[in-house]
N, C-alpha and C positions, 0 to 999 in steps of 0.2 A: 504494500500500500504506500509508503514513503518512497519506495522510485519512482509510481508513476506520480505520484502526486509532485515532486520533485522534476520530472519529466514535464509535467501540466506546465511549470511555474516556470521552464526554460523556452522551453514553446512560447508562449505566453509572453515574455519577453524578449525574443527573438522578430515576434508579432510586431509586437509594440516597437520595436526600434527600424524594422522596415516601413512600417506604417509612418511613423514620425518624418524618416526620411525621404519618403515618397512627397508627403504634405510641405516639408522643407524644400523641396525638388520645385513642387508646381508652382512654389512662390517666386521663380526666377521667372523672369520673362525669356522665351525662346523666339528668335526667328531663323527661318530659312535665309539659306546665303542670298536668294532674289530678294527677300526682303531686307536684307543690309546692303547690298547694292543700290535699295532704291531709297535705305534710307543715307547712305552716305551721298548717292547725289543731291537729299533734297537737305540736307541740313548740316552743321558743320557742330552740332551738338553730342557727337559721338566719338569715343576714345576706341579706337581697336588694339586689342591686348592679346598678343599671341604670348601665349603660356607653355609652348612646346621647347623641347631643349634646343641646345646650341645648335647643334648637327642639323636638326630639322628646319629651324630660321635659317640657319645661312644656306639651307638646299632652295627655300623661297618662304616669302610672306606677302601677305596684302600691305600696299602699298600706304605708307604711313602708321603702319603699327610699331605698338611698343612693346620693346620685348622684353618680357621676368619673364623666367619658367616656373613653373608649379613650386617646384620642390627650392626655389629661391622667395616666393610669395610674402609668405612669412616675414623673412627681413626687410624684404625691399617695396610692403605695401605704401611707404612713405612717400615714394618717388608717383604715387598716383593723386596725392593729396592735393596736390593744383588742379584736377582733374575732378574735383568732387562734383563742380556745376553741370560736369555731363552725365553723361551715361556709357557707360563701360560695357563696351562690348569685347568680351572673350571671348577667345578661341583655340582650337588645337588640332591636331590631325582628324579625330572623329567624333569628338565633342563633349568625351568621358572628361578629361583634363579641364576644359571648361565651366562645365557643368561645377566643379568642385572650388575652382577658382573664383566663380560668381556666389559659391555661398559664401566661401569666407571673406569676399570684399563685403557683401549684402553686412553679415555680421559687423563688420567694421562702419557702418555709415555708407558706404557706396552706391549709388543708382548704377545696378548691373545686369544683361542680359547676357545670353551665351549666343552663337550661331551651333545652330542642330546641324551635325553632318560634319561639321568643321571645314579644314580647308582643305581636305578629301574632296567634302561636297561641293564647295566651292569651281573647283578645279576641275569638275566631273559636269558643273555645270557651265563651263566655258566664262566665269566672271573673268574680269581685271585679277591679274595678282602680277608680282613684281618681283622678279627673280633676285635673288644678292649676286656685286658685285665679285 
């Protein structure tokens, strides 16, 4: 009786912490790379933040983004603090990285969005991107 009952009470919260983080998830704003295309041509209120590692940046990025990686975020959320009046839009290869980079700007104060699909999709969808020198 104390294992399943103890079995109930790890389920149960395993539940509970997908659940939480799903509800966490949906409060990012997503758009498709067509709609960051149309919103970069219609307004200049948007920061693009590619979060992917070095190797990947310097293979290509959209044109005007600024690059932290993930696993730098942490220390270097500072360098986005002039940036507060916009809206941060992350990004990463497939959009798991951003997704994770938008909650922990959201927690910090940040107006943040992710691109679904990332710049996979992006580049799959024929936008703008801009190769490194």
């Amino acid at each position: 009786m104390n294992g399943s009952v103890l079995l109930y009470v790890l389920v149960a919260l395993v539940a509970i912490y997908y659940l939480r983080r799903l509800l966490i998830t949906r409060s990012i704003r997503t758009y498709s790379p067509a709609e960051v295309d149309s919103k970069l041509r219609e307004t200049h209120g948007i920061l693009l933040l590619d979060v992917r590692t070095e190797k990947e940046w310097n293979h290509g990025h959209l044109k005007g983004a600024v690059h932290i990686p993930l696993h730098e975020l942490g220390r270097r959320f500072e360098e986005l603090d002039r940036h507060k009046n916009k809206e941060i839009m992350c990004y990463c290869q497939t959009g798991n990285r951003s997704l994770t980079a938008a909650l922990r700007l959201k927690r910090l104060g940040f107006t943040v969005a992710h691109m679904k699909g990332g710049i996979a999709e992006w580049n799959f969808q024929n936008f703008r991107s801009e190769r490194s020198s």
